[in-house]
N, C-alpha and C positions, 0 to 999 in steps of 0.2 A: 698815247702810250698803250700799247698790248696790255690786254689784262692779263693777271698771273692767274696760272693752272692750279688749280687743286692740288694739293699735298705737295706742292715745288716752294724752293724759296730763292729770293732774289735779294739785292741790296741796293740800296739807293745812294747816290756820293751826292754830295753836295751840290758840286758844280749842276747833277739832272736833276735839280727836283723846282717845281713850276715857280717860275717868279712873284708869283702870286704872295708868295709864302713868306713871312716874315723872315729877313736875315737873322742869318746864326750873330749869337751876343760873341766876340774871342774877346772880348774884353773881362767878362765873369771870372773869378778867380779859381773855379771850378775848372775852368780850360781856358789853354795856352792856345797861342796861335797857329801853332803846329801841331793842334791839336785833331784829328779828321774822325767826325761822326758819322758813323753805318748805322741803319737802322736794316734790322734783321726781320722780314715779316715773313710770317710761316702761315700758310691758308691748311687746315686740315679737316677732314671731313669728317664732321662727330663720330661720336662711337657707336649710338644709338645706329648709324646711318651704314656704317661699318659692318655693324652684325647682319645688318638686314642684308647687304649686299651676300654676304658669306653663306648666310641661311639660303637664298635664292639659289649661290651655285651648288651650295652643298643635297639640294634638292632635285635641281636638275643633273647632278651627276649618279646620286641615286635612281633616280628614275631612268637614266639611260644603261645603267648597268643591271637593273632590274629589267628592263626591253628586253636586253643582249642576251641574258641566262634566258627567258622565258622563249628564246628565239632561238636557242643551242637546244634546250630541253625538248623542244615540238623540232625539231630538225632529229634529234636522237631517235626519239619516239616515233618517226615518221617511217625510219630507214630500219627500226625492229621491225614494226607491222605489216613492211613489204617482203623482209626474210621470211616473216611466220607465214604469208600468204602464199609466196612461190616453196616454202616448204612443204605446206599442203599438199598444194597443188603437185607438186614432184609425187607425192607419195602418195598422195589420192591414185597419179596417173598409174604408178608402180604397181600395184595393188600390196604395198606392203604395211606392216602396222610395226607400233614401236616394240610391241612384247610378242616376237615369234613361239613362244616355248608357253607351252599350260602353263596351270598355277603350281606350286608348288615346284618346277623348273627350274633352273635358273641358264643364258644361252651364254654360250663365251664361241668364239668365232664363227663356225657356220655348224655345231652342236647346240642339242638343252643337253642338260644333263640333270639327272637327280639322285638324290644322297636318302637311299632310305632310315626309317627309324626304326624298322621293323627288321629282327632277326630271322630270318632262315639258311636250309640248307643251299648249298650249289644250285642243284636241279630245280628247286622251290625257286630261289631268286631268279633263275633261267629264264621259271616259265612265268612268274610275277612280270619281268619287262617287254616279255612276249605279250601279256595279255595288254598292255597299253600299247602297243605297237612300237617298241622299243627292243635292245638288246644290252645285255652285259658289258658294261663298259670294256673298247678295244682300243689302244693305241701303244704305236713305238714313239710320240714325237716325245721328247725330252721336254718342251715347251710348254706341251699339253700336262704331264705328268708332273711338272711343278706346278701348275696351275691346281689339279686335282689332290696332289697329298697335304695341301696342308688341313682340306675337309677330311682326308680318310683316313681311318684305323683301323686296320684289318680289313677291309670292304673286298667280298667279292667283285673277279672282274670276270671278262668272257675267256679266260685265258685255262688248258688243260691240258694232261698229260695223255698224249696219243699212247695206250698200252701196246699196241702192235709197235713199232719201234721206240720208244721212251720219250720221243720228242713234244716239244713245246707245241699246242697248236691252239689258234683262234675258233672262234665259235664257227665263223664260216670256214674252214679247213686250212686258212693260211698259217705258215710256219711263221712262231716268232723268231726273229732272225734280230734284233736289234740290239748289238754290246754295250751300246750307251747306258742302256737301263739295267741297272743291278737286276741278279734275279738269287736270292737265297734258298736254298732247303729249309725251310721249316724245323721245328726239334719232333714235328710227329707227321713228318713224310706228310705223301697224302700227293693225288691227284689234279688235285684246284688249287689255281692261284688268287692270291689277294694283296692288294696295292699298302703299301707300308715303308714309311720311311724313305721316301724318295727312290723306294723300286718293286719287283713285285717278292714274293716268296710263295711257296709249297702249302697246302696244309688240307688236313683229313676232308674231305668232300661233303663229308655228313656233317662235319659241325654248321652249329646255325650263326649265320654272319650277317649283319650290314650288308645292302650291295647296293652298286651305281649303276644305273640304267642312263644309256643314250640313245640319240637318234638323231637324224638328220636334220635339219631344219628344213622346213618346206618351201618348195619353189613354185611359187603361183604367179604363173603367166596372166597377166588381166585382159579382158576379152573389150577389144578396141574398137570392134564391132559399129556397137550403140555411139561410139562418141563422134561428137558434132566441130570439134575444136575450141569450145568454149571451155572457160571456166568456173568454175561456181565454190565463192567465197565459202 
């Protein structure tokens, strides 16, 4: 007879069980002749024996999801440090840096621009962004113009009144021509313009104003000369 398996159960009938065995009494008044005994054995594996088993897998399931995260984290980590290295390397080649614009600058498309704190007149701010290699802030773009008034208040820009025909012109002689951009009279006239409220207005030349000074951002060609094609972390 097969032995029985762990945590299974079986039943035994009479007629299978070894001869050996002393016959059933049907005589006993306990049971009738039509009476049929099952014996019910149930093999289980202690409890003691049970946790350990549970403890084992609960261990090695920790330890393989612990492998798996520390194999996703160096897989992450590996595919940053090859970005940061060919970023470099692009911008090493480039000759470019991350902060185009001095200090006190700040750069928005291919401009710096800066916001002074210091009041003068027109001609005074003129020659103030001249002496940094800068000019009087110029533009018609609509873009640029919401981008600048929410820092400006009153801020001189390069913008004035040509007295030989009354018209509007830029510091370098271009006409401003752009309807987009509000343009107001001021309440006290006046030859210079200053950026306010989302367009420009009029106002006396000699007052002393705020003003914004721009300039290009600079295009430095990197001399390729010296390179060998390697690259150096």
């Amino acid at each position: 007879m097969d032995e029985p398996q762990k945590g299974s159960s079986f039943r035994f009938e009479p007629g299978q069980l070894d001869s050996s065995l002393p016959p059933i009494d049907t005589s006993a008044p306990e049971m009738s002749k039509e009476t049929v005994m099952y014996a019910d054995v149930t093999f289980r594996t202690p409890p003691e024996q049970l946790g350990k088993q549970r403890s084992e897998k609960s261990r090695k399931k920790d330890s393989c999801d612990s492998a798996l995260a520390w194999r996703l984290i160096a897989g992450i980590l590996g595919i940053f440090c090859l970005a940061l290295l060919l970023a470099v390397g692009v911008l090493g080649v480039k000759g470019l840096t991350a902060f185009p614009c001095p200090q006190k600058w700040f750069f928005h498309g291919q401009k710096c621009y800066r916001f002074s704190k210091k009041t003068q007149s027109w001609l005074k701010s003129q020659a103030a962004c001249s002496a940094n290699g800068s000019r009087l802030l110029q533009t018609e773009s609509k873009d640029e113009l919401d981008l600048i008034d929410p820092l400006a208040s009153s801020h001189w820009i390069g913008l004035l009144r040509d007295k030989a025909n009354g018209t509007w012109v830029w510091e370098n002689g271009s006409t401003f021509t752009n309807d987009q951009i509000p343009f107001k009279h001021g309440s006290y006239g006046g030859d210079c313009a200053v950026v306010i409220h989302g367009g420009f207005s009029s106002d006396d030349c000699s007052f002393t104003r705020c003003y914004i000074c721009e300039k290009s951002v600079p295009s430095v060609k990197p001399d390729m000369s010296a390179w060998d094609g390697t690259w150096i972390p």
